[in-house]
CHARMM internal coordinates of N, CA and C (Angstrom, degrees):
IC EDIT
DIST 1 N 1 CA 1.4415
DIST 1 CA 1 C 1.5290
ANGL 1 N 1 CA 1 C 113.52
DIST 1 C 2 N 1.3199
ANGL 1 CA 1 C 2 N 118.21
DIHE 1 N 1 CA 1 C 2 N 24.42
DIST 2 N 2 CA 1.6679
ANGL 1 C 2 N 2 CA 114.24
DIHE 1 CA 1 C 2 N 2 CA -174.96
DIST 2 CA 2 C 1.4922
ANGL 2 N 2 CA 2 C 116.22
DIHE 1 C 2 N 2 CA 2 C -69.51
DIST 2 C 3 N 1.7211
ANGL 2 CA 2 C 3 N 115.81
DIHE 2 N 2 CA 2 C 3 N -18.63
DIST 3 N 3 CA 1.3149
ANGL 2 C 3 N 3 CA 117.17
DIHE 2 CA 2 C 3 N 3 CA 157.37
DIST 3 CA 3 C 1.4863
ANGL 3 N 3 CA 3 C 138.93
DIHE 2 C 3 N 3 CA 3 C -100.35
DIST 3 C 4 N 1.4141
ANGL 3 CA 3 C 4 N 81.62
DIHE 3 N 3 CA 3 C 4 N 28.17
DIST 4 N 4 CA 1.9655
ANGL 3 C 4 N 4 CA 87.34
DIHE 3 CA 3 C 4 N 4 CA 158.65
DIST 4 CA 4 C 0.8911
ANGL 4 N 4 CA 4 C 111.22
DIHE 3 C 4 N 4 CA 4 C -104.91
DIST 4 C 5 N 1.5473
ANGL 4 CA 4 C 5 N 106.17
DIHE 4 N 4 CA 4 C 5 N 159.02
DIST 5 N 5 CA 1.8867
ANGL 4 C 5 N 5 CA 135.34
DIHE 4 CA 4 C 5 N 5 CA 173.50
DIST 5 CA 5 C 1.5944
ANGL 5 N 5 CA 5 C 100.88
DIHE 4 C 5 N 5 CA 5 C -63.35
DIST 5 C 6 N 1.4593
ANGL 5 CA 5 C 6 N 110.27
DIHE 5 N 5 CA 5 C 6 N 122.95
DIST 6 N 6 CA 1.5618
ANGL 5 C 6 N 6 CA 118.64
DIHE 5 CA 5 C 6 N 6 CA 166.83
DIST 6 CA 6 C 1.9157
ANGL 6 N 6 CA 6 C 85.18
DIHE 5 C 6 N 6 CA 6 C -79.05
DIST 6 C 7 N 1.7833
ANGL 6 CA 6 C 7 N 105.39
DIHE 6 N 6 CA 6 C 7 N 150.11
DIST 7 N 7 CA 1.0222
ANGL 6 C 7 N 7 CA 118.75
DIHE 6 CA 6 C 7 N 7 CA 142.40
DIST 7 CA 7 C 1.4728
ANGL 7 N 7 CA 7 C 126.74
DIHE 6 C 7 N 7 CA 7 C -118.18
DIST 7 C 8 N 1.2319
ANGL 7 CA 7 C 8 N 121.42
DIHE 7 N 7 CA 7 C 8 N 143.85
DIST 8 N 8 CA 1.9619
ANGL 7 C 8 N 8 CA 110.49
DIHE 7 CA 7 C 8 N 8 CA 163.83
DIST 8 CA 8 C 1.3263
ANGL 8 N 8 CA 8 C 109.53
DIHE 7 C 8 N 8 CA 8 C -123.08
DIST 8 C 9 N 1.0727
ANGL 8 CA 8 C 9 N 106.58
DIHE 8 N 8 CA 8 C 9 N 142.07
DIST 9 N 9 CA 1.8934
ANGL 8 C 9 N 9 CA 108.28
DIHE 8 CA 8 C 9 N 9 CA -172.47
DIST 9 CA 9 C 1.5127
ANGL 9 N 9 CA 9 C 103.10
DIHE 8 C 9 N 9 CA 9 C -147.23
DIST 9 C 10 N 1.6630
ANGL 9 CA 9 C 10 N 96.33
DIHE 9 N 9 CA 9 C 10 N 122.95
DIST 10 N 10 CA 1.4395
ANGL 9 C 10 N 10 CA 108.88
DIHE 9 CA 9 C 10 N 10 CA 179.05
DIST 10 CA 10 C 1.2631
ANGL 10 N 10 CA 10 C 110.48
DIHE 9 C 10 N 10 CA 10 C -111.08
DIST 10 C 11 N 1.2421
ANGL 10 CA 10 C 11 N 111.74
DIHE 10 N 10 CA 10 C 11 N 125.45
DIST 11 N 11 CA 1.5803
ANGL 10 C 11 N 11 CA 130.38
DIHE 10 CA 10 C 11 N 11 CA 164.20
DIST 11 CA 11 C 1.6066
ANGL 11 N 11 CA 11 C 145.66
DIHE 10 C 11 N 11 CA 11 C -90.42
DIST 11 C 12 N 1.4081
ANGL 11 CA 11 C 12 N 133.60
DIHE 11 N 11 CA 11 C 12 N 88.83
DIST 12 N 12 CA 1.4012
ANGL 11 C 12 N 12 CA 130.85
DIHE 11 CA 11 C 12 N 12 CA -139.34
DIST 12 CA 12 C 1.3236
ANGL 12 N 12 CA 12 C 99.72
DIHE 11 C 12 N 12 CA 12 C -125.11
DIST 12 C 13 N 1.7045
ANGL 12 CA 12 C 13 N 124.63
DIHE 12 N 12 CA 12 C 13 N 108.88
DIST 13 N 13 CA 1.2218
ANGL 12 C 13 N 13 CA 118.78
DIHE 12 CA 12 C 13 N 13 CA 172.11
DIST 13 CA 13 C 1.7123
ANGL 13 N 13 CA 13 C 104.27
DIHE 12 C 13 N 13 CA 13 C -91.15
DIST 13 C 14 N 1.4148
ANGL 13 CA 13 C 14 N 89.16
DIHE 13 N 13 CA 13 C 14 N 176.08
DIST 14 N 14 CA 1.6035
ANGL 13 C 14 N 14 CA 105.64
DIHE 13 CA 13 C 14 N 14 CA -175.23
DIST 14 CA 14 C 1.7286
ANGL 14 N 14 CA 14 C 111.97
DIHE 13 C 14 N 14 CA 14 C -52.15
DIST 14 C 15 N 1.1966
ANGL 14 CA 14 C 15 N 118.38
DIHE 14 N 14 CA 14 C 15 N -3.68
DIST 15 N 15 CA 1.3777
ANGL 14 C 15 N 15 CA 108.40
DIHE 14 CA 14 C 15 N 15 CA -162.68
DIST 15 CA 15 C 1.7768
ANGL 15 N 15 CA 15 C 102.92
DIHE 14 C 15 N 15 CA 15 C -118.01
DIST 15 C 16 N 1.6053
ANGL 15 CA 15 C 16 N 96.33
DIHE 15 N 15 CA 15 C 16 N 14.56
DIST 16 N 16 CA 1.5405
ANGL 15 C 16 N 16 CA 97.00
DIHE 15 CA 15 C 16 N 16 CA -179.72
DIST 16 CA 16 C 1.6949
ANGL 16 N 16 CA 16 C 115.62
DIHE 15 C 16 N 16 CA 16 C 94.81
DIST 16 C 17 N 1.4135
ANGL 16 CA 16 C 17 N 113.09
DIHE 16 N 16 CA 16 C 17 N -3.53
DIST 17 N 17 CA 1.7892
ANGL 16 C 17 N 17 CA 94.94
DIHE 16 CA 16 C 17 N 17 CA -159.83
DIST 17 CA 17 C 1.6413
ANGL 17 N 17 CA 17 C 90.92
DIHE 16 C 17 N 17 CA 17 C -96.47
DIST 17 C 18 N 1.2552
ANGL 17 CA 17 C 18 N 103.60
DIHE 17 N 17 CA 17 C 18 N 166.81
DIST 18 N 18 CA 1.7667
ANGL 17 C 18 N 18 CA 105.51
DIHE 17 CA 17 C 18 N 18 CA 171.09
DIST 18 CA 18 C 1.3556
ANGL 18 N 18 CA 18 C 100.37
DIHE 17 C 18 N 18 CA 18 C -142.98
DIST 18 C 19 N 1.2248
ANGL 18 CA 18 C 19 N 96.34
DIHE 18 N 18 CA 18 C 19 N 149.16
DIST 19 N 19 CA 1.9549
ANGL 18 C 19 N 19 CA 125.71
DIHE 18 CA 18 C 19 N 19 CA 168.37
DIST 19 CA 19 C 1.3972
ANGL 19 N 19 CA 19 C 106.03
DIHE 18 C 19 N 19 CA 19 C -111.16
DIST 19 C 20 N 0.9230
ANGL 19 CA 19 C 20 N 102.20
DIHE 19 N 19 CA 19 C 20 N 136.09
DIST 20 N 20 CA 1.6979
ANGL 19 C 20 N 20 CA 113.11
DIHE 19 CA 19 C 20 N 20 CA 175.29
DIST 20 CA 20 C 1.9009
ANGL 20 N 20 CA 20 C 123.58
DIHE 19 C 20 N 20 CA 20 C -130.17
DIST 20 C 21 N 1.0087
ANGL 20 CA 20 C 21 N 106.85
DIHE 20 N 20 CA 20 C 21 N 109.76
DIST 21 N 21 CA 1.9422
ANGL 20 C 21 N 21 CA 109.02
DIHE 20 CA 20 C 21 N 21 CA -144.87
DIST 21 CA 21 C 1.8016
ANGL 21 N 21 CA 21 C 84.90
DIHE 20 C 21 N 21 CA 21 C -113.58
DIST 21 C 22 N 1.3645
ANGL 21 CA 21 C 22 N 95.31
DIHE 21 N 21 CA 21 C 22 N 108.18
DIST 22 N 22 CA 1.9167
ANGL 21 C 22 N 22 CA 102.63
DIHE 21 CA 21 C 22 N 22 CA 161.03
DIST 22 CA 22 C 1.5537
ANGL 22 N 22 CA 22 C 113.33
DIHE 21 C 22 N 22 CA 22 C -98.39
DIST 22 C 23 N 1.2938
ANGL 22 CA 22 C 23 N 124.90
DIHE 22 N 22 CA 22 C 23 N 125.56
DIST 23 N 23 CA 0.9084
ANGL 22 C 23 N 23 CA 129.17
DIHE 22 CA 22 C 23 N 23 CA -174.19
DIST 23 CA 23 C 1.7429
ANGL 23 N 23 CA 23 C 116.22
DIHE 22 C 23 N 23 CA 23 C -151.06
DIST 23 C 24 N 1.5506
ANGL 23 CA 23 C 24 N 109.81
DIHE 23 N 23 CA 23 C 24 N 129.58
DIST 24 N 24 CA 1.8769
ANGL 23 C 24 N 24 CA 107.58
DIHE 23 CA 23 C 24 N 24 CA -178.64
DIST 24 CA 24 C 1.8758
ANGL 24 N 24 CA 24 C 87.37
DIHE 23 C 24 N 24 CA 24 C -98.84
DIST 24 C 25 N 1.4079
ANGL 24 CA 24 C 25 N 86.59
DIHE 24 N 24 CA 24 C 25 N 152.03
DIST 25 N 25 CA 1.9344
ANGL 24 C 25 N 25 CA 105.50
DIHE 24 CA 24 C 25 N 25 CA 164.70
DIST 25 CA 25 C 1.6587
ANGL 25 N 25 CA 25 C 94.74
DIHE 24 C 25 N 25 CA 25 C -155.15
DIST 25 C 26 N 1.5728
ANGL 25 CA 25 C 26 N 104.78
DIHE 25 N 25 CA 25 C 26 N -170.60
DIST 26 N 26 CA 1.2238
ANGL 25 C 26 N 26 CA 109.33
DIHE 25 CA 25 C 26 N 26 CA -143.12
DIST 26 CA 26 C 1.8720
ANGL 26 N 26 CA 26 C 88.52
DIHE 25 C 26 N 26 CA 26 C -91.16
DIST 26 C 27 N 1.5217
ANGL 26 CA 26 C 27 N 120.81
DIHE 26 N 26 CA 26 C 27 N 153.48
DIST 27 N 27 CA 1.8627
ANGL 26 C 27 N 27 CA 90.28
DIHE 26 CA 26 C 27 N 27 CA 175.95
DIST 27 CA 27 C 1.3355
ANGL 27 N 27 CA 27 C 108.94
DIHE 26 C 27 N 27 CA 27 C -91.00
DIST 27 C 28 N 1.6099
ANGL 27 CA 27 C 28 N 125.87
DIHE 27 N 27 CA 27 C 28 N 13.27
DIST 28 N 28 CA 2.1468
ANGL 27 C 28 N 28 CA 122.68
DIHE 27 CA 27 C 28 N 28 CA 166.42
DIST 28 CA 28 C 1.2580
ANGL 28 N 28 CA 28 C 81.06
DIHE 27 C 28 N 28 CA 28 C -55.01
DIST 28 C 29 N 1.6811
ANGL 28 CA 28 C 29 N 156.66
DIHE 28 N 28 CA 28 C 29 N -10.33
DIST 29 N 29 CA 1.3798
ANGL 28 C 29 N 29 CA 117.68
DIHE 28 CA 28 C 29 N 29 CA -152.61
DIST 29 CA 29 C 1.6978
ANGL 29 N 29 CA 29 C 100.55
DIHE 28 C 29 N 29 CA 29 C -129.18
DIST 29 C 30 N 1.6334
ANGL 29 CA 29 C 30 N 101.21
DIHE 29 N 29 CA 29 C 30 N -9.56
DIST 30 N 30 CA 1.8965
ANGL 29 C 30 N 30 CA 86.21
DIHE 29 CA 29 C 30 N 30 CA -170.15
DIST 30 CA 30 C 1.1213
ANGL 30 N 30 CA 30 C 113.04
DIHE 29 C 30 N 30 CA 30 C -75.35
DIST 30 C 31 N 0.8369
ANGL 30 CA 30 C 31 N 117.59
DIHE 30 N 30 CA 30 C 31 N 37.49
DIST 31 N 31 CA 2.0395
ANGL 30 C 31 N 31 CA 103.63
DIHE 30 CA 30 C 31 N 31 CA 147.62
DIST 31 CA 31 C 1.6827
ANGL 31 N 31 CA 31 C 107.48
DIHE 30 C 31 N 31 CA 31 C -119.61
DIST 31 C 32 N 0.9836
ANGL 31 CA 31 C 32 N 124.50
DIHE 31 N 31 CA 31 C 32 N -1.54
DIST 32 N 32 CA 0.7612
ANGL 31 C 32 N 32 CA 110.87
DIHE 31 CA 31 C 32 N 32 CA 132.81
DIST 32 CA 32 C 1.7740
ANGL 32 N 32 CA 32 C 157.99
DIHE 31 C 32 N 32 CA 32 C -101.16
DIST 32 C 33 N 1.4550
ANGL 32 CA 32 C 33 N 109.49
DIHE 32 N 32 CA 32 C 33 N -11.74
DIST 33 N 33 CA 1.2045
ANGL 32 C 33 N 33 CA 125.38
DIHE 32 CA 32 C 33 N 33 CA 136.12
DIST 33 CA 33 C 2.0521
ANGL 33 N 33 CA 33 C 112.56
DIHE 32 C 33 N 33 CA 33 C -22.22
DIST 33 C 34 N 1.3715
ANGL 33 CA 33 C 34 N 87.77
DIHE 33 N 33 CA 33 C 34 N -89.94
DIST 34 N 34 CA 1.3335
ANGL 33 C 34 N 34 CA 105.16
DIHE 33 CA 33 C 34 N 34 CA 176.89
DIST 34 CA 34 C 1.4789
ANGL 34 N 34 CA 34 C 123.17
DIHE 33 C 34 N 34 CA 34 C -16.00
DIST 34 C 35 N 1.5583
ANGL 34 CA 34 C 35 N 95.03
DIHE 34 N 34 CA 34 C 35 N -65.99
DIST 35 N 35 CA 1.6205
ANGL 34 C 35 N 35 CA 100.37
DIHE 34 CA 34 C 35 N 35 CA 175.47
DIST 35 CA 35 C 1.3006
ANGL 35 N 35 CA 35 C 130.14
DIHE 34 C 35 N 35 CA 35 C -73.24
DIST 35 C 36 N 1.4075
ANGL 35 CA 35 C 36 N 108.36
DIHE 35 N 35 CA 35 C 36 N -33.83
DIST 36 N 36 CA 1.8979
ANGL 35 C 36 N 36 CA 111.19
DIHE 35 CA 35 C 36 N 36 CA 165.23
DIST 36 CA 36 C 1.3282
ANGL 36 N 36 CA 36 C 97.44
DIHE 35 C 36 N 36 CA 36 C -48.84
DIST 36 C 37 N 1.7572
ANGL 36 CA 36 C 37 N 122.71
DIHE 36 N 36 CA 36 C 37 N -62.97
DIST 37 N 37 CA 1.4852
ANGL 36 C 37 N 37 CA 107.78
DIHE 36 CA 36 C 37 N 37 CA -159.28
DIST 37 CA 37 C 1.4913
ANGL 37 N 37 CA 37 C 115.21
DIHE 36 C 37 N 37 CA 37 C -68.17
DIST 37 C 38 N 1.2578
ANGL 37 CA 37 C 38 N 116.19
DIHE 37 N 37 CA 37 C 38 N -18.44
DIST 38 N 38 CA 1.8189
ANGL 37 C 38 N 38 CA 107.11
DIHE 37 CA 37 C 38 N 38 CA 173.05
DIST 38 CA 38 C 1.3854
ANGL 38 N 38 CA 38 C 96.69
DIHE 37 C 38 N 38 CA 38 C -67.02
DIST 38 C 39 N 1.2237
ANGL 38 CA 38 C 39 N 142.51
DIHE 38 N 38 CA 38 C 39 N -60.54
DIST 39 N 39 CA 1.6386
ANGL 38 C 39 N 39 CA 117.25
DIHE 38 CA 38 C 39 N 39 CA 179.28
DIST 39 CA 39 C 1.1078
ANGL 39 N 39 CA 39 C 126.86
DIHE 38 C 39 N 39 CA 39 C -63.04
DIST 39 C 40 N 1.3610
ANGL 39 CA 39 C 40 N 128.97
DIHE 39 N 39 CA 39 C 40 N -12.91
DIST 40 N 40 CA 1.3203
ANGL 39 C 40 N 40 CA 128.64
DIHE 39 CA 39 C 40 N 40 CA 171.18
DIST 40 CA 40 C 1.6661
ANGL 40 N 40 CA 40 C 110.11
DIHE 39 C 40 N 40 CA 40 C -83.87
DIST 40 C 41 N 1.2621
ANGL 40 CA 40 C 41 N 118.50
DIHE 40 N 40 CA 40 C 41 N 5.99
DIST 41 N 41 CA 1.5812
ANGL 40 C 41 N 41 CA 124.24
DIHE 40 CA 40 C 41 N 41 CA -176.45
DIST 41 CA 41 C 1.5676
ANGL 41 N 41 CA 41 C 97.93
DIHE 40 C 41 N 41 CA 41 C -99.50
DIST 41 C 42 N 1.4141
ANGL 41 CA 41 C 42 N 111.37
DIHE 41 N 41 CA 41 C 42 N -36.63
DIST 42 N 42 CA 1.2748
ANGL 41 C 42 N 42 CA 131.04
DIHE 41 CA 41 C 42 N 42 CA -179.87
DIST 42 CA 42 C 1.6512
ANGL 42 N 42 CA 42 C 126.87
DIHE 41 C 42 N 42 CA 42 C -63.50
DIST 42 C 43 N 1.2360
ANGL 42 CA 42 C 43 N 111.08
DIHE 42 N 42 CA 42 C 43 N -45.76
DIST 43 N 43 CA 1.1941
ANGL 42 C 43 N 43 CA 126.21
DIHE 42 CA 42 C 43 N 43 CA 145.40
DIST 43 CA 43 C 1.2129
ANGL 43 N 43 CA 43 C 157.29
DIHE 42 C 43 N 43 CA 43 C -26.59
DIST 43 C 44 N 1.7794
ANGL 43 CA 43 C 44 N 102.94
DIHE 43 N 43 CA 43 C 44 N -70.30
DIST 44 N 44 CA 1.1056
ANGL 43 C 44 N 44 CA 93.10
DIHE 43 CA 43 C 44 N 44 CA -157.24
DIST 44 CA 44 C 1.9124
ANGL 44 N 44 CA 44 C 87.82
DIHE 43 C 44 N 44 CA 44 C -125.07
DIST 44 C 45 N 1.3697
ANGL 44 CA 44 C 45 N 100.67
DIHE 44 N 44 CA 44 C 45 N 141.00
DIST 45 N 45 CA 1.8038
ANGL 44 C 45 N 45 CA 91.42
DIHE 44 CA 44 C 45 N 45 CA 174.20
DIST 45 CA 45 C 1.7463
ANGL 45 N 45 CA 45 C 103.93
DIHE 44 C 45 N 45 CA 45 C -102.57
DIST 45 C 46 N 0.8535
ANGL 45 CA 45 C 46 N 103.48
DIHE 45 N 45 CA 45 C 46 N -1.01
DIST 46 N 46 CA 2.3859
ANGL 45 C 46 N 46 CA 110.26
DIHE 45 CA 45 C 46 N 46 CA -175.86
DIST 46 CA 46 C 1.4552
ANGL 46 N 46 CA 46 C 87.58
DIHE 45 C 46 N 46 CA 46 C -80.29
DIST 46 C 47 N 1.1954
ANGL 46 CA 46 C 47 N 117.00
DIHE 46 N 46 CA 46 C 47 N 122.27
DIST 47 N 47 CA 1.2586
ANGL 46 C 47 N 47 CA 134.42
DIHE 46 CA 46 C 47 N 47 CA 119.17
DIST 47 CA 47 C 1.3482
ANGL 47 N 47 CA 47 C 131.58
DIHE 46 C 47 N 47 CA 47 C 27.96
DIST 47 C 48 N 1.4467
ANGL 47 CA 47 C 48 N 93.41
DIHE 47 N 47 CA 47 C 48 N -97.09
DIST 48 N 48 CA 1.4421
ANGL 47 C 48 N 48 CA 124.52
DIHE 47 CA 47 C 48 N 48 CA 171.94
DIST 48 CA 48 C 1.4920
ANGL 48 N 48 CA 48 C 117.92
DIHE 47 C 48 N 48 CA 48 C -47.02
DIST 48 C 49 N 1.3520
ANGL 48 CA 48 C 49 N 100.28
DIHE 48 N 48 CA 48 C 49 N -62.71
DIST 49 N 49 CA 1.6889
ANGL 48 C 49 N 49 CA 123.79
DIHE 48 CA 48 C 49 N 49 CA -176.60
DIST 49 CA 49 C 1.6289
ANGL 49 N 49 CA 49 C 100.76
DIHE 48 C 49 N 49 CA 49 C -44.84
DIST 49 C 50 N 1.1458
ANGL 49 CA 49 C 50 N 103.75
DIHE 49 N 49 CA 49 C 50 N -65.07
DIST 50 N 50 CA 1.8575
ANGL 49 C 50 N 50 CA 112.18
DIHE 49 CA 49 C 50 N 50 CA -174.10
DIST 50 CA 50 C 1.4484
ANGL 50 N 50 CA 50 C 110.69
DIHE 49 C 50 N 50 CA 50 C -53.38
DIST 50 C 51 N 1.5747
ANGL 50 CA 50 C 51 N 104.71
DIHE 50 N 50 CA 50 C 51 N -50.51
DIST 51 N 51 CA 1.7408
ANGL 50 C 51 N 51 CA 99.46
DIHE 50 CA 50 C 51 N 51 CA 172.82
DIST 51 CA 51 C 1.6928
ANGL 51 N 51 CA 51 C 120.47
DIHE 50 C 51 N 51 CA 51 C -41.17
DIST 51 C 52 N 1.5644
ANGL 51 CA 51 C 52 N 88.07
DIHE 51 N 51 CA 51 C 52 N -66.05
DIST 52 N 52 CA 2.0844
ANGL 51 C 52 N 52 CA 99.21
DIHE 51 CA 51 C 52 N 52 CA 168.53
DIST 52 CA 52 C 1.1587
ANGL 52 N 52 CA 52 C 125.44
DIHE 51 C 52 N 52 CA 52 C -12.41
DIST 52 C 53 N 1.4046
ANGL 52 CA 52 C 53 N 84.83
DIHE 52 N 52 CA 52 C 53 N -83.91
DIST 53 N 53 CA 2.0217
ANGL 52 C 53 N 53 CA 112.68
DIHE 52 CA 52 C 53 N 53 CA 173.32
DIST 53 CA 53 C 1.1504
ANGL 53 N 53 CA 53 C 113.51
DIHE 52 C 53 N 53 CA 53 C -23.36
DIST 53 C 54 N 2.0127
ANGL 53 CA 53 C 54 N 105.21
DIHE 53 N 53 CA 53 C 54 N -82.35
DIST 54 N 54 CA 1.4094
ANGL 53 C 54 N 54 CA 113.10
DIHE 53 CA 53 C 54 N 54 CA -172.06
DIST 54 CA 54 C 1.7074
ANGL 54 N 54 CA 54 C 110.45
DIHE 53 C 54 N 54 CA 54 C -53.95
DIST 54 C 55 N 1.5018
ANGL 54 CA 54 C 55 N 111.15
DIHE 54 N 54 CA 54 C 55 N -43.46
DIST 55 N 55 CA 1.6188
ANGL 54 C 55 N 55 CA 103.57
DIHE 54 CA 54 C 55 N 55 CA -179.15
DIST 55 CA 55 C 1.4890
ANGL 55 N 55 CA 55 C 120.61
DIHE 54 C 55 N 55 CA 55 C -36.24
DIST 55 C 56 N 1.6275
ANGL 55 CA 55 C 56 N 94.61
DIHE 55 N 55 CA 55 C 56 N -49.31
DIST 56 N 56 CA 1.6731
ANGL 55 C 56 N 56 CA 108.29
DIHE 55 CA 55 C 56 N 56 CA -167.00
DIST 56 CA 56 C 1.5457
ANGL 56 N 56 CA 56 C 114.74
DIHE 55 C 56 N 56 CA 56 C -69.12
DIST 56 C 57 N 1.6766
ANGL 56 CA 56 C 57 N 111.91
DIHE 56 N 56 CA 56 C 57 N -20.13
DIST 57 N 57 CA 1.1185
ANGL 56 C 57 N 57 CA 127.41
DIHE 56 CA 56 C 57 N 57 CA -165.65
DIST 57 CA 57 C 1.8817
ANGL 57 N 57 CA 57 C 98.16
DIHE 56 C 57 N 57 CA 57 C -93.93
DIST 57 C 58 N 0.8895
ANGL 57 CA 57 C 58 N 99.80
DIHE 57 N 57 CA 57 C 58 N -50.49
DIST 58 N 58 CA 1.4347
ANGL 57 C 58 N 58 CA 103.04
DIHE 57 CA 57 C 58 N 58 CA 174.33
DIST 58 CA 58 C 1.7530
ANGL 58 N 58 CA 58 C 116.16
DIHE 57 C 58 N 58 CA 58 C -40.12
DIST 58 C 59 N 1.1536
ANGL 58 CA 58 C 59 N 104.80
DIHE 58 N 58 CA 58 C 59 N -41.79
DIST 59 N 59 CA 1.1914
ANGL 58 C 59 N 59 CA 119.91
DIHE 58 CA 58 C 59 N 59 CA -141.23
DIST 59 CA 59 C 1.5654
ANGL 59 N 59 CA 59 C 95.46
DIHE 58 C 59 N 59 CA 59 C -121.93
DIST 59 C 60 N 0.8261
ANGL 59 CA 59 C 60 N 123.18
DIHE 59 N 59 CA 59 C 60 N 3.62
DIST 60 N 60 CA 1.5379
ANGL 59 C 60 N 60 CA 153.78
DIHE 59 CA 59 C 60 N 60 CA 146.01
DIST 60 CA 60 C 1.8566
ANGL 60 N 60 CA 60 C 111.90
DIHE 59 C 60 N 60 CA 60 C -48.65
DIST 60 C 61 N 1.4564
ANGL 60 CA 60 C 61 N 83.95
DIHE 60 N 60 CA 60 C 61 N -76.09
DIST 61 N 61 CA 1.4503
ANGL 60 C 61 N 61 CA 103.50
DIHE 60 CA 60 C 61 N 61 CA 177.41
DIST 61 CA 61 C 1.7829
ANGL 61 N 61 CA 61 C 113.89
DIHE 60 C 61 N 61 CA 61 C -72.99
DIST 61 C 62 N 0.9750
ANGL 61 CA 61 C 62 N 95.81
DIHE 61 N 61 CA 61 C 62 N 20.94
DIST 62 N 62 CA 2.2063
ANGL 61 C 62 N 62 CA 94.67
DIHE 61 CA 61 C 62 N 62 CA -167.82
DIST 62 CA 62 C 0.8268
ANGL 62 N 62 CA 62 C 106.77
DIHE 61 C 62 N 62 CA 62 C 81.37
DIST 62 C 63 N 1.3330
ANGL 62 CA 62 C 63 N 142.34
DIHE 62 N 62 CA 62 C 63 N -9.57
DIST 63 N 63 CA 1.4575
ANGL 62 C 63 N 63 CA 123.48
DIHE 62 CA 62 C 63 N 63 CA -165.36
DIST 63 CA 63 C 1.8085
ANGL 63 N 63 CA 63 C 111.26
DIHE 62 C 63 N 63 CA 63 C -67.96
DIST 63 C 64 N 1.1912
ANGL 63 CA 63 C 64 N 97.05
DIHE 63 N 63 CA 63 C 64 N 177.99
DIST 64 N 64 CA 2.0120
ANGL 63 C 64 N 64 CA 112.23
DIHE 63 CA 63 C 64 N 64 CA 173.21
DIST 64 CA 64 C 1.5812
ANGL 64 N 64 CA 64 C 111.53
DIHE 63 C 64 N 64 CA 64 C -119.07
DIST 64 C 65 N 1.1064
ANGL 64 CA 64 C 65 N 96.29
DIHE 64 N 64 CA 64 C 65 N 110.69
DIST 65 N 65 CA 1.8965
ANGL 64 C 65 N 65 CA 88.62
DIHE 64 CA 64 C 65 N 65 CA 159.66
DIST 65 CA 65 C 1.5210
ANGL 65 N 65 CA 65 C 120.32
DIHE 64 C 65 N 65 CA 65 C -47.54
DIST 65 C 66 N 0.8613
ANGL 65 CA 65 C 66 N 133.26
DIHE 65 N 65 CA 65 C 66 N 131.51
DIST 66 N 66 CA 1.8840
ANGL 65 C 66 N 66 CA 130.29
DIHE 65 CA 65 C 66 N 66 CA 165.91
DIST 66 CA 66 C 1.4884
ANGL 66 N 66 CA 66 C 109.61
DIHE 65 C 66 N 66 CA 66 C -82.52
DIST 66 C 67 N 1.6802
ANGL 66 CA 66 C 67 N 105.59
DIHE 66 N 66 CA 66 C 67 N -64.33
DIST 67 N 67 CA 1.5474
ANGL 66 C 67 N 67 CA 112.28
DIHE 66 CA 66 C 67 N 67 CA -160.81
DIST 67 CA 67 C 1.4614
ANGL 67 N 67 CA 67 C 108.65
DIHE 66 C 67 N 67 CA 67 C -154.80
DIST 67 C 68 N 1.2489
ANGL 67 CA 67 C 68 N 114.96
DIHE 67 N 67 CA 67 C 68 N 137.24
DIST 68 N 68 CA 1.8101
ANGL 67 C 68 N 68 CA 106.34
DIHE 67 CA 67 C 68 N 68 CA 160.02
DIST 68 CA 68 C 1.4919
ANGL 68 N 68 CA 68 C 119.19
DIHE 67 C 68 N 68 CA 68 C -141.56
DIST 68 C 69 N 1.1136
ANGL 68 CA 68 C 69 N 116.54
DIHE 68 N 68 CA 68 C 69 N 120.57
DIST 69 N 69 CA 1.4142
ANGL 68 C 69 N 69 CA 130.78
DIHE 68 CA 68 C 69 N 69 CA 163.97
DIST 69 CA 69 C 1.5232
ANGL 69 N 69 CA 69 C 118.01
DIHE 68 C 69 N 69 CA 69 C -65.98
DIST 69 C 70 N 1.1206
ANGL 69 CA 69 C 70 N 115.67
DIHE 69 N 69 CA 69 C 70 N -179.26
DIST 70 N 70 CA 1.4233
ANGL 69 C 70 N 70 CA 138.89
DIHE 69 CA 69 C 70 N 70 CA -167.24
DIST 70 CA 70 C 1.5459
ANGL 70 N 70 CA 70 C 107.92
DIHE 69 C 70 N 70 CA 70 C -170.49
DIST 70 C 71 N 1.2816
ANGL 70 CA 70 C 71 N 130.94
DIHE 70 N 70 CA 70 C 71 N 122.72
DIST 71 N 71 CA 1.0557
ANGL 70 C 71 N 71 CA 124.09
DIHE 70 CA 70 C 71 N 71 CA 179.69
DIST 71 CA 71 C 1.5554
ANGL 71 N 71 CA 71 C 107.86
DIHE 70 C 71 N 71 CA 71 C -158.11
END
COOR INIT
IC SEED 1 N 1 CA 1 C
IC BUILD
């Protein structure tokens, strides 16, 4: 996988908590990556919900999850 796009995506709801989602996919797809996740930043303030999404979306496109925090 040395020619895939790393992504990192931080997630901050109103109450202070953050998710942080590392993930490689293929780069034929980051622009679109990109733009799903600006509306999915837009969206959703849960947690949970945003993790989902982007997972499913990620992984949509081929991509691999790496890692995700919560903090």
């Amino acid at each position: 996988m040395p020619h895939w796009k790393n992504i990192r995506l931080t997630h901050q709801t109103i109450t202070g908590n953050s998710l942080t989602i590392d993930a490689v996919y293929p780069p034929e797809f980051e622009s679109n990556i990109q733009d799903e996740v600006q509306y999915l930043k837009t969206v959703y303030g849960c947690q949970q919900a945003f993790k989902k999404e982007v997972i499913s979306l990620i992984c949509s496109y081929d991509g691999r999850l790496v890692s995700f925090n919560y903090s």
